[in-house]
BABA-663174 format. One record per residue: residue in one letter; x, y, z of N, C-alpha, C in turn. Coordinates in Angstrom, 1 decimal, always signed. Example, Ala and Ser with C-alpha at 12.3 -4.5 7.8 and 13.67 -1.06 7.14 Angstrom:
2
 code     nX     nY     nZ    caX    caY    caZ     cX     cY     cZ
    A  +13.2   -5.7   +7.8  +12.3   -4.5   +7.8  +13.2   -3.3   +7.8
    S  +12.8   -2.2   +7.1  +13.7   -1.1   +7.1  +12.9   +0.0   +7.9
# end
This chain:
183
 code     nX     nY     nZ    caX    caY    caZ     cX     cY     cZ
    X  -54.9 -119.8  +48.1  -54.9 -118.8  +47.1  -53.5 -118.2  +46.9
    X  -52.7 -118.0  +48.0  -51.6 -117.5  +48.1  -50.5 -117.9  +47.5
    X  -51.0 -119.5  +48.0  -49.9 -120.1  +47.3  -49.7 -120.8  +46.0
    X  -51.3 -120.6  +45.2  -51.5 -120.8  +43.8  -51.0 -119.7  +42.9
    X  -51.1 -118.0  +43.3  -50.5 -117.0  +43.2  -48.8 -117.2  +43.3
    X  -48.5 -117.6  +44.2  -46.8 -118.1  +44.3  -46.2 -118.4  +43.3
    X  -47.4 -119.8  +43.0  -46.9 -120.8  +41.8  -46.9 -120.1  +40.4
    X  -47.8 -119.2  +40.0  -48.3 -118.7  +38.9  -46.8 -117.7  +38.6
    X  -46.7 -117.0  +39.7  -45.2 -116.1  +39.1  -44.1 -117.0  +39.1
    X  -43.9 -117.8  +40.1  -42.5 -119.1  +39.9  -42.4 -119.6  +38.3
    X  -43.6 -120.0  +37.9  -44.0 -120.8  +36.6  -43.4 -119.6  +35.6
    X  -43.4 -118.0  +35.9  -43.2 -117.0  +34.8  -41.5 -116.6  +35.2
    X  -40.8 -116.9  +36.4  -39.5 -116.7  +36.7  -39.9 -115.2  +37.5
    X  -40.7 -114.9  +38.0  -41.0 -113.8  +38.4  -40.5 -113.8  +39.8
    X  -39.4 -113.0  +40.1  -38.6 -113.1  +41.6  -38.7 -111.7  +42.6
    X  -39.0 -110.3  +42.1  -39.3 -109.5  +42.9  -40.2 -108.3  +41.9
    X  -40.9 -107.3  +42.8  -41.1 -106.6  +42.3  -43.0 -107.1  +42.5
    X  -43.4 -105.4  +41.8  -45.3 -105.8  +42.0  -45.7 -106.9  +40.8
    X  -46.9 -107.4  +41.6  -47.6 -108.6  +40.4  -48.5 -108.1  +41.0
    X  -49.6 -108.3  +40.0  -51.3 -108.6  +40.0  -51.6 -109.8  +39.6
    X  -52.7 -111.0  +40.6  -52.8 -112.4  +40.3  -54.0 -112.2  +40.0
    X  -55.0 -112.8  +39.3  -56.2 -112.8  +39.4  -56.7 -114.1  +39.0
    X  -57.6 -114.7  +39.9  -57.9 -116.4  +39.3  -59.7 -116.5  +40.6
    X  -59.6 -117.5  +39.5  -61.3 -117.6  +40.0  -61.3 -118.7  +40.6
    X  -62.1 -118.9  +41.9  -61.9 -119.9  +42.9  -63.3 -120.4  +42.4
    X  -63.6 -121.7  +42.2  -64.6 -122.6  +41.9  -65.2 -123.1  +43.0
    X  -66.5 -123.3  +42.5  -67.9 -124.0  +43.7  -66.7 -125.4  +44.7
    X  -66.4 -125.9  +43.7  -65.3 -126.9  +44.3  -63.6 -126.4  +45.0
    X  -63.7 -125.3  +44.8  -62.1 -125.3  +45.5  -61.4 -124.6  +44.3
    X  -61.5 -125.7  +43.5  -60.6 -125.6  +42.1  -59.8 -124.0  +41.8
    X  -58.6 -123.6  +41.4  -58.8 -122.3  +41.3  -58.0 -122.1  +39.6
    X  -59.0 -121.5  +38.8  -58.4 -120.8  +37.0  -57.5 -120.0  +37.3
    X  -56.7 -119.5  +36.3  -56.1 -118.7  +36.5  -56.6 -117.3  +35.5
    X  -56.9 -116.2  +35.5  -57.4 -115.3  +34.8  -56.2 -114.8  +34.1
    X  -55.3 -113.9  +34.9  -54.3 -113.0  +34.2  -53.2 -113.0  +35.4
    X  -51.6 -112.7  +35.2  -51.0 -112.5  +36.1  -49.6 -111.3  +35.1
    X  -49.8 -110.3  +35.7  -49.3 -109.0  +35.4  -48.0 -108.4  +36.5
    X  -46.9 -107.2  +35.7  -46.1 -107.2  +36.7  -46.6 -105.8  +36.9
    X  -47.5 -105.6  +37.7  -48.2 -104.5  +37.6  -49.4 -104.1  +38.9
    X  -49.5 -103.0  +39.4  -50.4 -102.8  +40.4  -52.0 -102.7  +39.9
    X  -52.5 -103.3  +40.7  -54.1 -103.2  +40.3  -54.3 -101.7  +39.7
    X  -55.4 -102.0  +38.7  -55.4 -100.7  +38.0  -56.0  -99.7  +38.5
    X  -57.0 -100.1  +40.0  -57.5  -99.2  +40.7  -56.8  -98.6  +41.6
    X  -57.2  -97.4  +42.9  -56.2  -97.0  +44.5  -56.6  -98.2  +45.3
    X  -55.9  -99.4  +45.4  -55.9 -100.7  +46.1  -55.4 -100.2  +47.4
    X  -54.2  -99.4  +47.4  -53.4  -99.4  +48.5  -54.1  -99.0  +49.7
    X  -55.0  -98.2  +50.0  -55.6  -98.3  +51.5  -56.6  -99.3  +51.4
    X  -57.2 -100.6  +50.7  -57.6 -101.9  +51.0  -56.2 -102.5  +51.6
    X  -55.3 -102.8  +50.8  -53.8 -103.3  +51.3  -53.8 -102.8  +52.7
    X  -53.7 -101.6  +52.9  -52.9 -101.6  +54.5  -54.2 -101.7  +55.5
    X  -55.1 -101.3  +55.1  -56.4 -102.1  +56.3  -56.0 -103.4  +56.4
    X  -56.1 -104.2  +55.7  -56.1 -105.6  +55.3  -55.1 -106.7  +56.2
    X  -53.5 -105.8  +55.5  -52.8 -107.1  +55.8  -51.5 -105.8  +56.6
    X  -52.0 -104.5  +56.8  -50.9 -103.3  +56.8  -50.1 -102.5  +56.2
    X  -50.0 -103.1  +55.3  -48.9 -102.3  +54.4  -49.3 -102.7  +53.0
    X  -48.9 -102.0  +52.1  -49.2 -102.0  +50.3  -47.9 -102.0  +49.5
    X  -48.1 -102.7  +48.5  -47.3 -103.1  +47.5  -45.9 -102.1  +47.0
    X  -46.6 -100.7  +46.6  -45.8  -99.6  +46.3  -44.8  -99.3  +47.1
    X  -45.3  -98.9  +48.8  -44.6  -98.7  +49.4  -43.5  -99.7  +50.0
    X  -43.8 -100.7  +49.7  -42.7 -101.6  +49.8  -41.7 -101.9  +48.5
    X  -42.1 -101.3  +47.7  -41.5 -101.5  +46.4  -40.2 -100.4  +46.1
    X  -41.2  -99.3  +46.6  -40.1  -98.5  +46.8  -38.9  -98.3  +47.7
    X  -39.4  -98.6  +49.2  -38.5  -99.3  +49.6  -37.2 -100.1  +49.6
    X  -37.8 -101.2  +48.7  -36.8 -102.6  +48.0  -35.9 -101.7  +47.1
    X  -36.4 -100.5  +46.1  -35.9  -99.6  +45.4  -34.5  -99.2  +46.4
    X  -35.2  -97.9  +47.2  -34.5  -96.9  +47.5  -33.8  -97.2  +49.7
    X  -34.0  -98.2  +49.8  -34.2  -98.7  +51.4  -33.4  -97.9  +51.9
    X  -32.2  -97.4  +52.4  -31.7  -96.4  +53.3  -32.3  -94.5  +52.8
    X  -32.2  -94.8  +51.2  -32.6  -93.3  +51.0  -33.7  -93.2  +50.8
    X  -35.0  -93.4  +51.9  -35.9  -93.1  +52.2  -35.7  -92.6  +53.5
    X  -35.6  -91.3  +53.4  -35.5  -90.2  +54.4  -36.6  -90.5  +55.1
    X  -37.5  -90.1  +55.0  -39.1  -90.4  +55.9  -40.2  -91.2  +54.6
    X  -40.3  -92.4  +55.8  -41.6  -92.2  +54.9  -42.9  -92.2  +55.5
    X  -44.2  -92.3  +54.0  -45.1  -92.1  +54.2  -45.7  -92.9  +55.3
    X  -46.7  -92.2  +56.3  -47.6  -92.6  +57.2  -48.6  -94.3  +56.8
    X  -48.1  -95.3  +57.5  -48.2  -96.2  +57.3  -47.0  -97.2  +56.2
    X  -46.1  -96.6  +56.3  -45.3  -97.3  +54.9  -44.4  -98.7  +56.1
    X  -44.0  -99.6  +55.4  -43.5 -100.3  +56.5  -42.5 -100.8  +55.4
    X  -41.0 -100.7  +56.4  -39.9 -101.2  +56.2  -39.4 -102.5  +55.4
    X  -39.1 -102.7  +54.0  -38.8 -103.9  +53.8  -38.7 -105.3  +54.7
    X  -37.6 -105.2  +55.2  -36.9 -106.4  +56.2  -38.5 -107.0  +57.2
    X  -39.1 -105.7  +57.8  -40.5 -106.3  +58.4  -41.3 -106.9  +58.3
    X  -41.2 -107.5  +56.7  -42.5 -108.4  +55.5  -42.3 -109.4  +55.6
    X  -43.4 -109.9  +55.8  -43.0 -111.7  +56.1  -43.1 -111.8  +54.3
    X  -43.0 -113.0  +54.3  -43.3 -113.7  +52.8  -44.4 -113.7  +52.2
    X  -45.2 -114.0  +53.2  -46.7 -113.7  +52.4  -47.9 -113.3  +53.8
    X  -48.0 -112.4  +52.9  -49.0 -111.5  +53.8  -49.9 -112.1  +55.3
    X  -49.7 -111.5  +56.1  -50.1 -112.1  +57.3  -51.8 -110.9  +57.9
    X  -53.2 -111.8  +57.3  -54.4 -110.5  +57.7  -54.2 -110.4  +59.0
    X  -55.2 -109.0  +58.9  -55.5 -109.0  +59.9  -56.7 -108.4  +59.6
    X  -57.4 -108.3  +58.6  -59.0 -108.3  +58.7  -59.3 -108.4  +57.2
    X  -60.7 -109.1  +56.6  -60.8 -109.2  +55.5  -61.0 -108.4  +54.6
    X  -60.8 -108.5  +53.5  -61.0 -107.4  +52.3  -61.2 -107.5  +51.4
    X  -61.9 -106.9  +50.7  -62.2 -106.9  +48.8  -62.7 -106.3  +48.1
    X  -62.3 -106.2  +46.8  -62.5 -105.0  +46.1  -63.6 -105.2  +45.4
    X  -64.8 -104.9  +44.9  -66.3 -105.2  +44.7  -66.1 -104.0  +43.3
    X  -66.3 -104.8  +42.3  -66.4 -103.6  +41.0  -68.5 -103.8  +40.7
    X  -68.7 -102.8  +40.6  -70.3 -102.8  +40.2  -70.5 -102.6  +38.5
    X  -71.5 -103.5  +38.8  -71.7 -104.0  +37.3  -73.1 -103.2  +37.0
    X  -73.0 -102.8  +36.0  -74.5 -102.1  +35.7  -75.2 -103.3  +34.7
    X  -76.7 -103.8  +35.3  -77.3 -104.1  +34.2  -78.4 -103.7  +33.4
    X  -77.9 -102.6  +33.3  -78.9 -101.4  +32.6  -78.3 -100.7  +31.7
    X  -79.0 -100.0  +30.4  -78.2  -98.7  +29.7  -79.9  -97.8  +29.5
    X  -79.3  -96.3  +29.1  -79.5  -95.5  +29.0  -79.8  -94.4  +29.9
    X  -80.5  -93.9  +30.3  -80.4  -92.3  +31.1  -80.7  -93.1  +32.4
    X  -79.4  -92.7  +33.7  -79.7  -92.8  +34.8  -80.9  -92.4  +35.8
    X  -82.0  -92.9  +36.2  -83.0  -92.0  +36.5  -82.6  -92.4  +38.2
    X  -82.1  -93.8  +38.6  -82.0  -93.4  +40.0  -80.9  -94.6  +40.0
    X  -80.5  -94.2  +41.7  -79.2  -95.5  +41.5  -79.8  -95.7  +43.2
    X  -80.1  -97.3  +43.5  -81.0  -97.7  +44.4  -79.8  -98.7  +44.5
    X  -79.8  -98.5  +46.1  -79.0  -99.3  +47.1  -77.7  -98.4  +47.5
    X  -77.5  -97.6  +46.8  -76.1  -97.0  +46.9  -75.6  -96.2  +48.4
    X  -77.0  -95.8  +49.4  -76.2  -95.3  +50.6  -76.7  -96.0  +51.0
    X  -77.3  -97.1  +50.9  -77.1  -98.6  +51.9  -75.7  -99.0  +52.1
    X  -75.5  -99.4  +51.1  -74.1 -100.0  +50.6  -72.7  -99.2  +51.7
    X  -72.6  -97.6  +51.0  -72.2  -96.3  +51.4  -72.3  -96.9  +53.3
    X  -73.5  -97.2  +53.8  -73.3  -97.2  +55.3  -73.5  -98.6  +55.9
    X  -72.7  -99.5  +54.7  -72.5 -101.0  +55.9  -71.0 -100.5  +56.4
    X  -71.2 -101.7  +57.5  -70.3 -101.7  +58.8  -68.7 -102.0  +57.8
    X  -68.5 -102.6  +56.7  -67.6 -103.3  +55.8  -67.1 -102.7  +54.8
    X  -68.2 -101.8  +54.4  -67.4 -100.4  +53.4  -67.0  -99.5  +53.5
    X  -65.4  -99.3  +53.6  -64.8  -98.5  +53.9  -64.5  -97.0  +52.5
    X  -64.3  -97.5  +51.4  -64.6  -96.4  +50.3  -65.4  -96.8  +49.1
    X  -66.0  -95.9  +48.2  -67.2  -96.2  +47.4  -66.5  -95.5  +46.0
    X  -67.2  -95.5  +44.9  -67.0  -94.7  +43.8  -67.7  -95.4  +42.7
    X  -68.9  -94.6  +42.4  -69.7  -94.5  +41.3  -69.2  -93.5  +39.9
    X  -69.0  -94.4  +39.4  -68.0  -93.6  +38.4  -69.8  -92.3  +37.3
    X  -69.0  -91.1  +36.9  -70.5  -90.4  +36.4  -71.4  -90.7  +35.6
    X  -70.8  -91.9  +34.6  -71.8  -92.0  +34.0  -72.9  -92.4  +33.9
    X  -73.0  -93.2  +35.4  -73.8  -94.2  +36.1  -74.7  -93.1  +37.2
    X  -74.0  -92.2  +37.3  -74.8  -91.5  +38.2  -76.5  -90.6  +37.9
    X  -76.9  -90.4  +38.4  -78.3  -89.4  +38.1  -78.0  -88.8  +37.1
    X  -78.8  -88.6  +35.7  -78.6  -88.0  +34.6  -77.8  -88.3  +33.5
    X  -76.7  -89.1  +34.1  -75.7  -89.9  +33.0  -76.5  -90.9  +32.1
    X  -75.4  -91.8  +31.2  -76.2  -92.3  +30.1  -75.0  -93.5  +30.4
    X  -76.0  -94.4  +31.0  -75.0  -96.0  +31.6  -75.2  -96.7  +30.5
    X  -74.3  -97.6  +30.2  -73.8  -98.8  +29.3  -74.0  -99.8  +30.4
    X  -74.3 -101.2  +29.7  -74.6 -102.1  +30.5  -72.9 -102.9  +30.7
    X  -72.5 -103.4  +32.1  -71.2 -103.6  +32.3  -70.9 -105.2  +31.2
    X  -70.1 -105.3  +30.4  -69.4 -106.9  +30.0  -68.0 -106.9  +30.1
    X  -67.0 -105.9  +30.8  -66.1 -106.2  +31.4  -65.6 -105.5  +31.9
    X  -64.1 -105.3  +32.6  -63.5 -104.6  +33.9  -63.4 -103.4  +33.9
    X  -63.2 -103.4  +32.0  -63.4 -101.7  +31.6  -64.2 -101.4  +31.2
    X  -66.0 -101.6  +31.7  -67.3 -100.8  +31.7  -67.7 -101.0  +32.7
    X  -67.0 -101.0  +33.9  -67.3 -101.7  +35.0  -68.1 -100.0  +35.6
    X  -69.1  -99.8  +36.8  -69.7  -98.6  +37.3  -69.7  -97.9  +38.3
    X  -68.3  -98.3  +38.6  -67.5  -98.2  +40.3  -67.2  -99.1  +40.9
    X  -66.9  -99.0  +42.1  -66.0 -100.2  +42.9  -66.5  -99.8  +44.2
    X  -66.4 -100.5  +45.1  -66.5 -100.6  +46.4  -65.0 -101.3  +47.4
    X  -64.4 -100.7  +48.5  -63.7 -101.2  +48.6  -64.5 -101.8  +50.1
    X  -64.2 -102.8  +50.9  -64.9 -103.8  +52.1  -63.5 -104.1  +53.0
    X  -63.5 -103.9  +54.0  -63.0 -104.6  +54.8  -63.8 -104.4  +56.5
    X  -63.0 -105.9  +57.1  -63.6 -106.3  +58.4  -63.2 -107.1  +58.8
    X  -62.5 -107.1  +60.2  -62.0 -108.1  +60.7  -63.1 -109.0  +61.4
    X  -64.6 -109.2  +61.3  -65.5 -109.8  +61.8  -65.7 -110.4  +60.2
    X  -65.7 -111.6  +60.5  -66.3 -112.4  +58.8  -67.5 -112.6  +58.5
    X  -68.3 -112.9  +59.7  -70.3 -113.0  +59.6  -70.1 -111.6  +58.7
    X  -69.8 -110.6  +59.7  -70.5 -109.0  +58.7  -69.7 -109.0  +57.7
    X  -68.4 -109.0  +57.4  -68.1 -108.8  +56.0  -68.8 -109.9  +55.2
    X  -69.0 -110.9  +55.4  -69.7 -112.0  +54.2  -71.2 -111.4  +54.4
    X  -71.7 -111.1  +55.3  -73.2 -110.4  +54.9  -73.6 -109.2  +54.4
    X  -72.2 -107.9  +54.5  -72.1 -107.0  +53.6  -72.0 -107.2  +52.3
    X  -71.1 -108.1  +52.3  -71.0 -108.5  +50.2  -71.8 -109.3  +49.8
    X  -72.8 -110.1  +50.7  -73.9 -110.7  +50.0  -75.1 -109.6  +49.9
    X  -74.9 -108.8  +50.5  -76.2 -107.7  +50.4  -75.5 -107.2  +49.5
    X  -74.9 -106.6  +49.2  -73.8 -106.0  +48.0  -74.7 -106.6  +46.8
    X  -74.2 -107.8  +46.7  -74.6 -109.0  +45.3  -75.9 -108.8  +45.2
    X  -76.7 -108.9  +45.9  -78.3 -108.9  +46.2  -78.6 -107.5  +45.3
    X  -78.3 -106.2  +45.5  -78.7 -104.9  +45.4  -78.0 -104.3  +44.1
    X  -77.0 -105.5  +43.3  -76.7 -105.2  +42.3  -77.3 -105.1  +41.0
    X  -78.3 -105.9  +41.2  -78.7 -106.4  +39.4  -79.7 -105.1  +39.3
    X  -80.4 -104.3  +40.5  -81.8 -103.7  +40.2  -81.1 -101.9  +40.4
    X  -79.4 -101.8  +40.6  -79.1 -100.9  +41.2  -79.2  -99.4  +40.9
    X  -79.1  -99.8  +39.5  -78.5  -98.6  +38.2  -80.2  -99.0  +37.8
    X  -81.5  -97.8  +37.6  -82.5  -97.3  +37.0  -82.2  -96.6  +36.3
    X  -82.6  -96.9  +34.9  -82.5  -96.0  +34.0  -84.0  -95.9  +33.1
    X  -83.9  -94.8  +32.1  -85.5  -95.0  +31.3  -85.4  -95.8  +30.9
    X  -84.7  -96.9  +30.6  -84.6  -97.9  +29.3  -85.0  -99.4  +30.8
    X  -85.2  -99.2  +32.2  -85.4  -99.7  +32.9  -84.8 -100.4  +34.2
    X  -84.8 -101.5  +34.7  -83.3 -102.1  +35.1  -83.7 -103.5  +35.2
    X  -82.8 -104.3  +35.7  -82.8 -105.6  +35.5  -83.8 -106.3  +36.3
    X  -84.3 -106.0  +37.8  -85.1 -106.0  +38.6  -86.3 -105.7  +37.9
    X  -86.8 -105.1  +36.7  -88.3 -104.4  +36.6  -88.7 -104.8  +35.3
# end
C-alpha cells in the first residue's frame, strides 16, 4: 500500500509536504485509487499516527518548516532527520467512520459501549445527530458519515476481531422510529 501511495504522488510530481492517499484494496490484492490530496485527513488523525507508527504528519511538517526554530516541541513530536522514508509500525491502526443505516428520531444507539470498551479502541465520537433524540440521516458518504472510531493494537488477532465486531454491530446500530436496518 505504501508503495502504491508513493507511486500515486511521484505520478502528480508531489515531493514534500502532507498528502492524503486513499484507495481501496480488492478481494484480490488489486488496489483503485480513490483521491489523493495535499492535505491532512479531514478528521484529529494525529494520535492514530503516533500510536501507530510514532509520530504525525503536522508535526513533522512543521518541523521540515521551522527545524532549528522549534524551540521546544510538542510531547511526542519527533525530529525531522529521525523519519525513515516510510513509516516503520509499530502497532496496527484505523480509522472506522460509522455509517448510519437508519433516518429519523434516534430512539437508541446499540453497540456503542461495546465498541467504547474493546481492547483496540482507543477514541470514539458519535457525532449529535446520531445520538439519543437527534434526527439521523441515513450515511451515502464521508460527509454524512455518524462518527468515527479510531483502533489501534499491536496484537492483530484482537485488532482484526475488534473491527470485525465493529462491522458486525454496524448495520442495526443507530435505532430510530423510522426503525434500523437489523429490524
Amino acid at each position: 500500500a505504501a508503495d502504491y501511495a508513493a507511486a500515486a504522488l511521484d505520478a502528480l510530481g508531489v515531493r514534500w509536504g502532507i498528502a492524503h492517499v486513499e484507495a481501496i484494496v480488492g478481494g484480490d490484492g488489486a488496489m483503485q485509487l480513490v483521491e489523493v490530496n495535499r492535505r491532512q485527513h479531514n478528521a484529529d488523525f494525529r494520535p492514530l499516527c503516533r500510536a501507530a507508527v510514532g509520530y504525525d504528519a503536522l508535526d513533522l511538517l512543521l518541523d521540515a518548516y521551522l527545524g532549528d526554530a522549534v524551540a521546544e516541541r510538542p510531547p511526542g513530536a519527533t525530529e525531522w532527520d529521525a523519519v525513515p522514508d516510510l513509516a516503520v509500525p509499530r502497532a496496527h491502526g484505523a480509522m472506522v467512520h460509522l455509517v448510519c443505516h437508519a433516518e429519523g428520531e434516534v430512539m437508541a444507539v446499540e453497540g456503542a459501549e461495546e465498541m467504547g470498551d474493546m481492547e483496540s479502541v482507543v477514541a470514539m465520537e458519535i457525532y449529535a445527530p446520531y445520538r439519543v433524540g437527534g434526527t439521523a440521516a441515513k450515511t451515502v458518504d464521508i460527509l454524512s458519515d455518524a462518527g468515527w472510531l479510531h483502533l489501534v493494537n499491536d496484537d492483530w488477532e484482537q485488532f482484526a476481531a475488534d473491527y470485525a465486531r465493529i462491522m458486525e454491530l454496524m448495520p442495526g446500530m443507530f435505532v430510530t422510529d423510522g426503525g434500523s436496518c437489523s429490524s
